[in-house]
C-alpha positions in Angstrom: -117.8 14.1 -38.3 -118.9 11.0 -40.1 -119.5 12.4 -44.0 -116.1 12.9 -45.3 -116.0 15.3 -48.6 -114.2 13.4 -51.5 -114.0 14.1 -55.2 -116.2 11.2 -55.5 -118.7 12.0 -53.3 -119.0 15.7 -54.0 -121.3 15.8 -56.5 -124.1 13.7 -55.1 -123.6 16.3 -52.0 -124.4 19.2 -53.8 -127.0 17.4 -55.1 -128.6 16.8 -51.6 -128.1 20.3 -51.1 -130.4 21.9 -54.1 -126.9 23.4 -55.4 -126.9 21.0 -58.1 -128.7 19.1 -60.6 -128.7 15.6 -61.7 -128.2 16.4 -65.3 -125.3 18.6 -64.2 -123.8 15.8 -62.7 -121.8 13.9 -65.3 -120.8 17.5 -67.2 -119.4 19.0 -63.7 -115.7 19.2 -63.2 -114.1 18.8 -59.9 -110.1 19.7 -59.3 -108.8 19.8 -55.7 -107.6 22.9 -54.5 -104.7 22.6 -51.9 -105.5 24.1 -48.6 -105.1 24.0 -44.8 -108.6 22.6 -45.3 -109.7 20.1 -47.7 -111.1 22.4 -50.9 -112.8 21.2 -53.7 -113.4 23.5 -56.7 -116.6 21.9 -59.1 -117.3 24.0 -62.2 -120.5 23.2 -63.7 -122.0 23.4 -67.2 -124.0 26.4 -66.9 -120.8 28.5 -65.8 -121.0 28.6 -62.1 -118.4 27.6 -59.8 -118.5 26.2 -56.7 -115.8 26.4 -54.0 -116.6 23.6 -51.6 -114.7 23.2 -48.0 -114.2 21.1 -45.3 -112.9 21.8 -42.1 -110.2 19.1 -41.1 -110.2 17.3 -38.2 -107.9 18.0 -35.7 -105.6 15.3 -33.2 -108.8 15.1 -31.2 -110.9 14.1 -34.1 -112.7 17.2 -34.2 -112.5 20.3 -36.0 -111.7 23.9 -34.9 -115.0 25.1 -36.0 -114.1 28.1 -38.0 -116.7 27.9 -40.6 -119.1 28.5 -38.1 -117.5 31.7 -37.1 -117.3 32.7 -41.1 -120.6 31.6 -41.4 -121.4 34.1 -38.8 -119.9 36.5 -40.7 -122.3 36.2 -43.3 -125.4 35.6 -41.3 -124.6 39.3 -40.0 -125.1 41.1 -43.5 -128.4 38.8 -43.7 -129.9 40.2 -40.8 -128.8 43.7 -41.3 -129.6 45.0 -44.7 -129.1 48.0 -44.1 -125.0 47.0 -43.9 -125.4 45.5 -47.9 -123.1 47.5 -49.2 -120.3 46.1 -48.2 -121.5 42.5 -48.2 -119.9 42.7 -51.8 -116.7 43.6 -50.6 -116.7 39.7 -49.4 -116.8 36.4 -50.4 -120.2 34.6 -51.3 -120.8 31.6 -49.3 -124.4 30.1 -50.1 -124.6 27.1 -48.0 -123.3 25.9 -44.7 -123.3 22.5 -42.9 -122.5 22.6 -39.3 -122.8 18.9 -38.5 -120.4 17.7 -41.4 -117.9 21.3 -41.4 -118.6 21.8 -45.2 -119.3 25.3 -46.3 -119.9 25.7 -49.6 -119.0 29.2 -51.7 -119.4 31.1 -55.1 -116.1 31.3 -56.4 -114.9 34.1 -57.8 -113.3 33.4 -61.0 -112.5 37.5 -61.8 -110.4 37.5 -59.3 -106.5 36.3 -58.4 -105.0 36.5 -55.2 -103.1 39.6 -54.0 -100.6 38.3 -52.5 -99.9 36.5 -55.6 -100.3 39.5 -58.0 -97.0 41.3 -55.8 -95.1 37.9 -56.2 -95.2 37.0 -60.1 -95.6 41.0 -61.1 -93.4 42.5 -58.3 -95.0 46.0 -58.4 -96.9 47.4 -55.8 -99.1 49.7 -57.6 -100.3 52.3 -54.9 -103.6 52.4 -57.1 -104.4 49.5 -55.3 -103.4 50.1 -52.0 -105.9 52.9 -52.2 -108.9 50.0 -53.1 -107.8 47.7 -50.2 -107.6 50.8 -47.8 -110.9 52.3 -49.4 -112.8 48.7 -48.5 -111.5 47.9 -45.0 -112.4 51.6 -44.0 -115.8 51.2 -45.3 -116.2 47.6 -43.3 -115.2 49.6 -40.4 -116.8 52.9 -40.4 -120.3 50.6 -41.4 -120.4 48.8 -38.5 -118.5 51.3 -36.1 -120.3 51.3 -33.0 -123.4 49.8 -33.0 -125.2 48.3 -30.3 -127.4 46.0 -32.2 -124.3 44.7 -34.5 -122.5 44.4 -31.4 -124.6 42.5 -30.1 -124.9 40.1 -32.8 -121.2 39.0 -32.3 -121.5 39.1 -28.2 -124.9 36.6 -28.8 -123.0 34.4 -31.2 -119.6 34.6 -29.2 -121.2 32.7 -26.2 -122.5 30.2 -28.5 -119.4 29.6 -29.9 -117.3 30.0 -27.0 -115.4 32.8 -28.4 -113.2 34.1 -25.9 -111.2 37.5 -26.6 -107.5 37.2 -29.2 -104.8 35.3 -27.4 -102.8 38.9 -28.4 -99.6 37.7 -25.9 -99.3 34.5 -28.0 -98.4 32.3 -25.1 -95.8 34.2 -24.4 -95.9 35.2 -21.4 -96.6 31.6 -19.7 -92.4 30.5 -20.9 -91.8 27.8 -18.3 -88.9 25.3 -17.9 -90.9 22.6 -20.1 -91.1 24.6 -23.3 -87.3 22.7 -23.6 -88.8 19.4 -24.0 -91.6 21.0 -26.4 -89.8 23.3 -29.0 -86.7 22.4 -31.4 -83.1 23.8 -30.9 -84.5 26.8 -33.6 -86.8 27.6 -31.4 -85.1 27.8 -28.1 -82.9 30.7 -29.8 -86.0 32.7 -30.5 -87.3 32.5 -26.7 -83.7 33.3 -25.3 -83.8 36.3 -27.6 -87.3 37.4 -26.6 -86.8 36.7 -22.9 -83.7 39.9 -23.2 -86.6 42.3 -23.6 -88.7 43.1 -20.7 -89.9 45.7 -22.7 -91.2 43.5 -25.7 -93.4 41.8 -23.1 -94.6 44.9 -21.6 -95.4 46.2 -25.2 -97.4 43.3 -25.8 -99.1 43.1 -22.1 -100.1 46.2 -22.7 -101.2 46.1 -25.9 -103.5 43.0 -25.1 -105.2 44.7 -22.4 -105.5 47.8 -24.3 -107.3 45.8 -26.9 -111.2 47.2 -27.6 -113.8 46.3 -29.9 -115.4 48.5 -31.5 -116.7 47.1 -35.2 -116.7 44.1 -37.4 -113.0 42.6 -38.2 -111.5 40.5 -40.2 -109.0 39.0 -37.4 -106.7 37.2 -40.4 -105.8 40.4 -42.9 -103.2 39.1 -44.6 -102.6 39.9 -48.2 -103.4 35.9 -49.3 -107.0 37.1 -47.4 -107.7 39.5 -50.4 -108.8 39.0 -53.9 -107.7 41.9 -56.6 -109.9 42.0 -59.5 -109.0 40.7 -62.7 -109.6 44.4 -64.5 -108.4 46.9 -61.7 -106.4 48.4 -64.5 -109.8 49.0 -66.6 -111.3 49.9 -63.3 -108.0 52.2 -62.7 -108.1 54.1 -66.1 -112.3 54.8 -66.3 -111.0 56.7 -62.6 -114.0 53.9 -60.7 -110.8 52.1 -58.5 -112.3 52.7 -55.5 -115.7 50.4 -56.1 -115.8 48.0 -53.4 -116.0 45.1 -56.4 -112.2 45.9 -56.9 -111.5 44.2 -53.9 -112.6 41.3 -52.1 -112.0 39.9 -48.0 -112.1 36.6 -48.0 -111.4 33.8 -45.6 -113.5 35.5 -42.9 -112.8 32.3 -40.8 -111.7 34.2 -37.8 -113.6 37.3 -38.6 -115.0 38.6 -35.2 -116.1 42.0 -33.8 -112.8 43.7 -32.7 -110.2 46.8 -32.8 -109.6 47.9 -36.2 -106.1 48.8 -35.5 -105.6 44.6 -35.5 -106.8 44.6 -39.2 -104.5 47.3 -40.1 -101.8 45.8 -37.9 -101.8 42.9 -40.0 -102.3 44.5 -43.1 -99.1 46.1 -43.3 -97.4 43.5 -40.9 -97.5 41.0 -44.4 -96.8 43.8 -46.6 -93.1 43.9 -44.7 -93.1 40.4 -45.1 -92.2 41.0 -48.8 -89.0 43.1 -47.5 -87.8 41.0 -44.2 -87.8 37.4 -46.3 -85.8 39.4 -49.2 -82.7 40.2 -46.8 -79.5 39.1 -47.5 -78.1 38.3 -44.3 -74.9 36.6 -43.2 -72.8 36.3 -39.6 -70.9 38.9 -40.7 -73.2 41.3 -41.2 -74.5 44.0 -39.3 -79.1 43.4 -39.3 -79.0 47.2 -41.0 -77.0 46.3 -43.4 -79.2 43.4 -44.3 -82.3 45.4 -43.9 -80.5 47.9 -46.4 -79.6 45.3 -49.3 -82.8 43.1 -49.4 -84.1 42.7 -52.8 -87.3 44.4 -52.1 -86.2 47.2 -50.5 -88.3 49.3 -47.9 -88.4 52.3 -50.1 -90.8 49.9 -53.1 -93.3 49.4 -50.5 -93.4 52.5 -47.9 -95.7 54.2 -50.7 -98.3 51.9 -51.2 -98.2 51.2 -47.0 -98.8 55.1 -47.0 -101.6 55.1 -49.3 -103.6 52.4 -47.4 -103.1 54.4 -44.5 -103.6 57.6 -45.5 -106.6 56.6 -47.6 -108.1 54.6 -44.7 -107.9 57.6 -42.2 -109.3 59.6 -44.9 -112.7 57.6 -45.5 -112.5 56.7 -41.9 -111.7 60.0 -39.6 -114.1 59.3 -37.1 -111.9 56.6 -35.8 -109.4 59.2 -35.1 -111.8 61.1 -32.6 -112.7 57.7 -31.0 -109.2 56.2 -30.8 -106.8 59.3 -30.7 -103.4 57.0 -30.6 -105.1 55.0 -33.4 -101.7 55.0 -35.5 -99.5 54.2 -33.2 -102.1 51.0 -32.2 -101.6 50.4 -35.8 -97.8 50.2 -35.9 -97.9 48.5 -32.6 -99.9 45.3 -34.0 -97.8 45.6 -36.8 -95.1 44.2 -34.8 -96.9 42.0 -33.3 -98.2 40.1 -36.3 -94.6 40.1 -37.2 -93.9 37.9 -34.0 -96.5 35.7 -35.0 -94.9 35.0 -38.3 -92.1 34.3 -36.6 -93.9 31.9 -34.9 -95.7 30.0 -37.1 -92.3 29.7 -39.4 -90.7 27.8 -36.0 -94.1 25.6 -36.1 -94.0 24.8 -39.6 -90.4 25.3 -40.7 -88.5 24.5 -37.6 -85.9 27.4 -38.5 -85.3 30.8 -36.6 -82.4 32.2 -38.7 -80.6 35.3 -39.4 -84.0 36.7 -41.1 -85.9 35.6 -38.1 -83.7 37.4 -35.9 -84.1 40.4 -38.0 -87.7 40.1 -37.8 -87.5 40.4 -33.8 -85.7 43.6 -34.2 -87.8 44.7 -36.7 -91.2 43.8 -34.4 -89.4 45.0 -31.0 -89.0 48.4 -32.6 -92.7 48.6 -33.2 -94.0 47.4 -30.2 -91.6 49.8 -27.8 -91.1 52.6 -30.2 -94.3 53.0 -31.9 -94.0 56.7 -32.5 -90.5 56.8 -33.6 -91.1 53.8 -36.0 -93.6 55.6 -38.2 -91.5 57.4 -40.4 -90.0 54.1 -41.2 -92.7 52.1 -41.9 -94.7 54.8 -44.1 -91.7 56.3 -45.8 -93.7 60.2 -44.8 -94.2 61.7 -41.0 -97.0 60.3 -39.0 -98.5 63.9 -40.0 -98.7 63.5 -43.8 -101.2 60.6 -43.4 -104.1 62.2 -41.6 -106.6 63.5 -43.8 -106.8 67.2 -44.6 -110.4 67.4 -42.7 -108.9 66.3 -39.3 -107.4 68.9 -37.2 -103.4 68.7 -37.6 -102.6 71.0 -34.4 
């Protein structure tokens, strides 16, 4: 990759581009936007905003390539109009470069982070639960099945080299050298996974389990969605469900999978808030910890209800097609727990007393799917099928 993106250079890019103009050039504004990837945001004069992103390069000198597989993404809802509908419920990019790893987006200025919202508000409005549930069924049940999308994403897949989700997470190749390769921290987590047998079997099974069935977003975390600046307006004229409520974005892993993976994660980071608020000590016993974290269980089980229940609801058919759907769900729930737990030992070097609680937390919903719902959802496993689908 020999163009590298700057702040002084960006401009004169978009120019090449057609995105830009030269009058537009010395009235643009350009601020850096910090990301795993090098972001640039340029606002010019006439209003628009342009998100542009490069992929950076990795020890090798070369990049991951995950804008092409986002790129993909939206090359899919070009070729099949018919599937417009929930384009919107995405981002907007408008220009990609394969040879330099820039793609360039509309940014959308209406629009705050999620994750961010829950953070500085701390409320968890289940109004809005019910949006992000509505827009991930609709993804789903649009492209549910269909040989020609399918095919899209097989076609592209061998282009791209695209081989199925590492689901086991390397963890079940633990040799001798992962001493030499992972700090003290780390070493604690492995000794505690190794205990399990069944946490491995969970996950084994669970990976080979693993079927695709429509378009996914592979990455759902809540930092992946955009809540609209007016979702109260939206929530008050009764119109909260409009797909422009909510956006995906970041569809840099997005890939055609199992839907209980998006759902998985979905509620894997909403847990997030309530594992990292434990206050946990050597003294203490995990449940007690669980019990006194400042974001208790009980402030999120009914907006975790409400995506789920609302999800099933716009999306039965998946029930019919994937009968232990739910308890898939809870399943990669856990797992993307595990995966946090991971990436905090990659980035953090730590594994703590709230990492140990995590582990519980994850083995639970990997081995005891079924009796971890009630948990999880705050309601019985039951109460979040909609009223259509045979209870019996």
């Amino acid at each position: 990759m020999a163009f590298l993106l700057s702040s002084q250079n960006v401009l004169e890019y978009l120019l090449t581009i057609g995105l830009s103009t030269p009058v537009e050039q010395s009235l643009s504004k350009i601020e850096l936007k910090p990301a795993k990837n090098f972001n640039l945001l340029v606002s010019l004069p006439d209003g628009r905003q342009l998100l542009v992103k490069q992929e950076r390069l990795n020890r090798e000198g070369k990049t991951a390539g995950e804008f092409f597989e986002e790129w993909r993404v939206h090359q899919f809802f070009q070729k099949f109009p018919d599937i417009s509908h929930i384009r919107w419920c995405c981002s907007e990019a408008v220009h990609f470069d394969a040879d330099n790893s820039i793609i360039v987006f509309n940014y959308l200025k209406n629009y705050r982070d999620l994750a961010d919202f829950y953070i500085k508000e701390n409320v968890f409005p289940t109004k809005i639960a019910i949006a992000v549930g509505m827009t991930l069924a609709s993804i789903h049940h649009a492209t549910m099945e269909n040989p020609d999308y399918a095919e899209f994403f097989q076609t592209s897949a061998q282009i791209s080299h695209l081989k199925n989700p590492n689901l086991t997470l390397g963890l079940d190749r633990i040799t001798p050298e992962i001493f030499g390769l992972v700090p003290s921290e780390g070493l604690k987590f492995f000794t505690l996974y190794q205990r399990y047998d069944s946490l491995g079997q969970a996950i084994a099974n669970l990976h080979r389990s693993y079927t695709r069935y429509c378009l996914t977003h592979h990455d759902l975390k809540l930092n992946n969605i955009l809540l609209s600046l007016n979702w109260q307006e939206a929530v008050f004229n009764n119109s909260f469900s409009s797909e422009r409520m909510i956006r995906l974005i970041d569809w840099e892993r997005g890939a055609w999978g199992d839907p209980a993976h998006d759902l998985g994660m979905l509620i894997a980071s909403y847990l997030q808030f309530w594992l990292y608020s434990m206050t946990t000590s050597k003294s203490m016993a995990i449940e007690e910890s669980l019990r006194l974290a400042t974001t208790p269980l009980e402030l999120l089980q009914p907006s975790i209800a409400a995506l789920m229940s609302t999800y099933l609801a716009h999306f039965p058919q998946i029930l019919e097609t994937c009968p232990d759907f739910l308890e898939r769900v809870v399943q990669f729930c856990g797992l993307a727990l595990i995966t946090a737990i991971q990436a905090g030992l990659q980035h953090e070097k730590t594994f703590g007393n709230v990492g140990i609680c995590m582990l519980q937390v994850a083995k639970s919903l990997l081995c005891n799917p079924k009796a971890s719902m009630k948990t999880i959802f705050g309601v019985e496993a039951l109460e979040l099928l909609p009223q259509s689908f045979s209870r019996n």
